[in-house]
C-alpha positions in Angstrom: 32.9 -37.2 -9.8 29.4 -36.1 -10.7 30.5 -32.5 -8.7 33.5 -32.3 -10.4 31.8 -32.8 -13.7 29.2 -30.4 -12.3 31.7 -27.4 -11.7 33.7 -28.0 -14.8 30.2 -27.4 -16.9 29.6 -24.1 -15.0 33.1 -23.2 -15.6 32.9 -22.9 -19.2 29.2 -22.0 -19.0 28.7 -19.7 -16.0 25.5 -18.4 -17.6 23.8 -21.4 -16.7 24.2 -20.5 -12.8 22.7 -17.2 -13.5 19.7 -18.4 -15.7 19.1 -20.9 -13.0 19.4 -17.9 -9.9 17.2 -15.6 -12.2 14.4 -18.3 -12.5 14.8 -18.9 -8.4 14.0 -15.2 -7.9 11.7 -14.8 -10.3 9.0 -17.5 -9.0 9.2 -16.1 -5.7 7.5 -13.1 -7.4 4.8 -15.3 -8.9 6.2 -15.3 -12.0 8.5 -17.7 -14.3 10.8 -16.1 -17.5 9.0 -19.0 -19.6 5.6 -16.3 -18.8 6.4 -13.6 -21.2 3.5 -12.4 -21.3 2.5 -11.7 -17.7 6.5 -10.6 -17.5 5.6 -8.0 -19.7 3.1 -7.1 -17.7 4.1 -6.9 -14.8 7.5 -4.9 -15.2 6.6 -2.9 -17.6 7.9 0.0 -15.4 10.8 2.3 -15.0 13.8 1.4 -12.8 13.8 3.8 -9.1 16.1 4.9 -8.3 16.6 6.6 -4.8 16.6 10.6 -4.8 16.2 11.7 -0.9 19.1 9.7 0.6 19.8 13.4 2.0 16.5 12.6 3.8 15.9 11.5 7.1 13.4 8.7 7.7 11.6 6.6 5.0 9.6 7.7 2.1 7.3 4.4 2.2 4.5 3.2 4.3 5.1 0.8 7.2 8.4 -0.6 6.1 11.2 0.1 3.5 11.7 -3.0 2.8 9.8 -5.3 0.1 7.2 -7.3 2.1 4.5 -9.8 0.6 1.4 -9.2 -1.4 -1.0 -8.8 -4.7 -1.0 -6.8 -7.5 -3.9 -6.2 -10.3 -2.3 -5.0 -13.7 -4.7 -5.1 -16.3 -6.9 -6.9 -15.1 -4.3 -9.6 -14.3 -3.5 -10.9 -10.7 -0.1 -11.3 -9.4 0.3 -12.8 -6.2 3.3 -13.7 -3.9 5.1 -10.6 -5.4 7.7 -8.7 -3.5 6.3 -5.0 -3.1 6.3 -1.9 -1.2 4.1 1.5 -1.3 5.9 4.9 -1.8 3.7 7.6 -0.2 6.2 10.2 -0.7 5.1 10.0 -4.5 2.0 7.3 -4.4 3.8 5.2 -6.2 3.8 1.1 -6.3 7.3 -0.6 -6.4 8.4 -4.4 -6.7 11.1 -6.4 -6.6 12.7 -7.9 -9.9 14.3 -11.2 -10.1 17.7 -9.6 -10.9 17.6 -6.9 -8.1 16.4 -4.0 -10.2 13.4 -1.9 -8.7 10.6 -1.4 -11.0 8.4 1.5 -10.3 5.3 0.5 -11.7 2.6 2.1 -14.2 0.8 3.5 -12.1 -2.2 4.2 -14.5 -2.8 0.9 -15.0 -2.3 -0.9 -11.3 -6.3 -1.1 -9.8 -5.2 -2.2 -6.6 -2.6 -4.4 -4.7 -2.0 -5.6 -1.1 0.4 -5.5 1.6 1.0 -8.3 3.9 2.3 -6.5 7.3 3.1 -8.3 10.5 -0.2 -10.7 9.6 -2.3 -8.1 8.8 -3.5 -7.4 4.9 -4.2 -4.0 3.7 -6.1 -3.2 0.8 -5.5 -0.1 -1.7 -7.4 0.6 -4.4 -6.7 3.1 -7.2 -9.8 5.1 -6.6 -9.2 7.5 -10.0 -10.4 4.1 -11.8 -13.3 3.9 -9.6 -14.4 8.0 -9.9 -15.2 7.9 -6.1 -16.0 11.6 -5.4 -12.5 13.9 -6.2 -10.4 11.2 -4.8 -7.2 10.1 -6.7 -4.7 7.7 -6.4 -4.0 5.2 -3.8 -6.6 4.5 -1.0 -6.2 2.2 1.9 -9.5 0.9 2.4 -10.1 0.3 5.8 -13.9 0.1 5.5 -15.6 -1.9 2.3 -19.1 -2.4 4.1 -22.2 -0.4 3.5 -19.9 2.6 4.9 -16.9 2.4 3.4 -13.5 4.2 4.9 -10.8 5.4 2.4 -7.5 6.5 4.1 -4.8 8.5 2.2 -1.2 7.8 3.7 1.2 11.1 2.3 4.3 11.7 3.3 5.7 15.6 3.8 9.2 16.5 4.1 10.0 18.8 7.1 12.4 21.3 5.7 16.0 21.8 7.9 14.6 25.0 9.3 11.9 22.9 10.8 13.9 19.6 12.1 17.1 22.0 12.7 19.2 18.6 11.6 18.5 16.9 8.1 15.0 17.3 6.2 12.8 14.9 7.7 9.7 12.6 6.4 6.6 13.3 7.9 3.5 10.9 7.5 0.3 12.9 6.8 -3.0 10.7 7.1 -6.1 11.9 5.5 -9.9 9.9 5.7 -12.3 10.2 3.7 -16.2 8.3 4.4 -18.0 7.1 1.8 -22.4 7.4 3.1 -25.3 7.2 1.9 -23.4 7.9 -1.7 -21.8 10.8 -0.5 -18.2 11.1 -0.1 -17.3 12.7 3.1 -13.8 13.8 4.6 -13.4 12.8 8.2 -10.5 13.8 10.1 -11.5 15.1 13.0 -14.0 13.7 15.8 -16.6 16.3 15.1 -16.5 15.0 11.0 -16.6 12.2 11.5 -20.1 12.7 14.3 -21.5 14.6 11.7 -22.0 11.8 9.3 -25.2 11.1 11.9 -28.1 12.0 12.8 -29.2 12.8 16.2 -30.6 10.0 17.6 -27.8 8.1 17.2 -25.1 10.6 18.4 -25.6 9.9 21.9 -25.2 6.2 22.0 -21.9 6.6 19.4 -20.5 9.2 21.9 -21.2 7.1 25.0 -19.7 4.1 23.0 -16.3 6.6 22.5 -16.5 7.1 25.9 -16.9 3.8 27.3 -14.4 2.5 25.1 -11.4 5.0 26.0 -11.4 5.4 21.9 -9.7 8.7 21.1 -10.6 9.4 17.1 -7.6 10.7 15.6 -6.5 10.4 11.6 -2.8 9.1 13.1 -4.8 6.2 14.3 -7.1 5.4 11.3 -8.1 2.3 13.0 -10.6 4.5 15.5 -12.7 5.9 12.4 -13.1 2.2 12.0 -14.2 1.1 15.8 -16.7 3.9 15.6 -18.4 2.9 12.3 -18.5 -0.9 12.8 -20.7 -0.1 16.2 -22.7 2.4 14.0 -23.7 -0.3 11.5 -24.3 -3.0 14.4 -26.7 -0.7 16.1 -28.5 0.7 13.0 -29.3 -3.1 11.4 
């Protein structure tokens, strides 16, 4: 009876099944319709919509789809938000509670997360920081005494390149932040020349010994070599 009575109600009130599904998706991005005021916050955006489905490949980093993290808007924190990284146009999306995809003000984001596969990356809108010329979007890799910034970019390869459809291409870019000078690094030699002599040899035998190969597509090897720089230089 109570299911019939149930079903009649949503019959002639079939809004009620929608408020209740909006408020559903809406805390599983942090967030409650009762919250105006960090609503407004956080979706005060523009709706994407998708211009390169011509194009093969994805235009954001790690995953097209929405994964977990953060967000700081104004000084306010959203967590558990639905969100992905465009690195086509270094732009931050997330997921509305009624499916639209909100392309955030970017001017006003400071930094957010990603929650990948159990690993948490860190970006931080560096143009609000005035770290050297650098602007927009940094993953920071590093945030000890020598910090590492990586810019992820993607390119697309024209059809006179991929001789099929235009392609993405990702494009990584690192940038070392010593002794307050801001330093790009992507290339072995760069990055060795962030050091003085004497402790060149021991870093180089530590690349060797280690089977590291420093390469900007593998950010992670800028890393390996300045953690054993900063444990040897305590």
């Amino acid at each position: 009876m109570i299911q019939l009575i149930f079903s009649l109600i949503i019959y002639f009130n079939p809004s009620l099944l929608l408020v209740q599904h909006s408020d559903k998706l809406s805390e599983s991005n942090g967030i409650s319709n009762s919250d105006s005021i960090e609503y407004q916050i956080l979706f005060n955006g523009r709706i994407w919509r998708n211009s390169f489905t011509s194009v093969e490949g994805s235009q954001f980093l790690l995953t097209s789809d929405f994964i977990d993290g953060t967000i700081v808007i104004d000084r306010h924190t959203f967590s558990n938000i639905k969100i992905r990284y465009d690195i086509l146009d270094d732009e931050v999306q997330i997921l509305k509670y009624d499916g639209n995809i909100i392309q955030v003000n970017k001017d006003r984001v400071s930094s957010f997360t990603l929650n990948y596969n159990n690993n948490l990356l860190n970006f931080r809108n560096l143009e609000m920081e005035s770290v050297g010329s650098l602007k927009g979007f940094w993953h920071v890799l590093s945030d000890s005494k020598i910090k590492i910034f990586v810019k992820y970019r993607n390119e697309i390869l024209p059809t006179s390149y991929t001789n099929g459809l235009p392609k993405f291409k990702q494009v990584n870019n690192i940038y070392i932040l010593k002794d307050n000078n801001v330093t790009r690094a992507n290339k072995r030699k760069e990055l060795m020349d962030l050091f003085t002599k004497e402790y060149k040899v021991k870093i180089n035998k530590f690349i060797r010994n280690n089977d590291i190969v420093v390469s900007k597509t593998d950010p992670e090897s800028f890393k390996r070599v300045i953690d054993y720089y900063e444990t040897i230089t305590r």
